[in-house]
N, C-alpha and C positions, 0 to 999 in steps of 0.2 A: 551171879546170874546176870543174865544180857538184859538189857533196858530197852525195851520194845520200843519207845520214841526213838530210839537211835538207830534203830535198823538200818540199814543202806547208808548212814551216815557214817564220817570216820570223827570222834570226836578229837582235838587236838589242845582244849587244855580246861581245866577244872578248877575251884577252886570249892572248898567247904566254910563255913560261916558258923556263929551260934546256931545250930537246928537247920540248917538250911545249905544247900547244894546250888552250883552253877557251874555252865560248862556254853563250850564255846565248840562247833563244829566247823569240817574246813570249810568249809562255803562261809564263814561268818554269823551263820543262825547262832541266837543263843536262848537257851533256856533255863528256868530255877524249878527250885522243886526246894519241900518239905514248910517247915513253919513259917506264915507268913507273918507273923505279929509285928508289925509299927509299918509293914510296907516293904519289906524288907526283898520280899522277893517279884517288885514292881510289876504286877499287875493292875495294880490301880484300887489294891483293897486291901485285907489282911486276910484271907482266905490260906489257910494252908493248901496247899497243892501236896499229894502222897507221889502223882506219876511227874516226871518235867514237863512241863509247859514253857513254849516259848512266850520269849519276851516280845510283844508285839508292838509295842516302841522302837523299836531297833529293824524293823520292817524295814528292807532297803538299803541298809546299814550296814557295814562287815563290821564286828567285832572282834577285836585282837589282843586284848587282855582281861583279866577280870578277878577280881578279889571280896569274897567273904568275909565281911565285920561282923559284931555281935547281934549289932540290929541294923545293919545297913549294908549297902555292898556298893560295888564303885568296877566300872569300865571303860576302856579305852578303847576308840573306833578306829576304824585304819585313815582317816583323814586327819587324826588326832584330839579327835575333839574329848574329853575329860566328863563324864557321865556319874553321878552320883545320887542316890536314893535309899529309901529306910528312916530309919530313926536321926531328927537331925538333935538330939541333944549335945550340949556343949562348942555346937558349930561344926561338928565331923563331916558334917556333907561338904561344905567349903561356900556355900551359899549366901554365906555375910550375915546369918541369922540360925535360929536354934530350931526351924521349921522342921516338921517331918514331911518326907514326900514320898506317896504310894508308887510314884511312876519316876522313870529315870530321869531327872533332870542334868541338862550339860551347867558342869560349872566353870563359869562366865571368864573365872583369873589364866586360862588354859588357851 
């Protein structure tokens, strides 16, 4: 079935995670969808999203890669900069500390 947020758009790459979806369109828009538990799909909350919702962090931003973890997910922007959010147990986010972060934070060693 078509994904009614993608309409008119062409998406050009995807990735799946624990419960949760992202995708990346040509223009750079990116959106998550499904469970949002620990922040995982960076809205700034743990709200599960059912439809895609864009990442409104990334507002102005092209986004050119993107990877779903178990509770966190992690992107790369086309100026390069290294983006990571979700669950930060055991230091997976790269942030120098065990924080969880709802919204994408850029990590600083990139």
């Amino acid at each position: 079935k078509k994904i009614e947020a993608f309409a008119g758009r062409r998406v050009v790459a995807v990735s799946g995670g624990e419960y949760h979806s992202l995708a990346i369109a040509a223009d750079g828009a990116f959106w998550s969808w499904g469970d949002g538990l620990r922040g995982k799909l960076g809205h700034g909350d743990q709200q599960s999203q059912p439809l895609p919702k864009k990442i409104e962090a990334f507002a102005g931003r092209r986004v050119v890669a993107v990877s779903g973890g178990e509770y966190h997910s992690l992107a790369i922007a086309a100026d390069g900069a290294f983006w990571s959010w979700g669950d930060g147990l055991r230091g997976k986010l790269g942030h120098g500390d065990q924080q969880s972060q709802p919204l994408p934070k850029k990590i600083e060693a990139f």
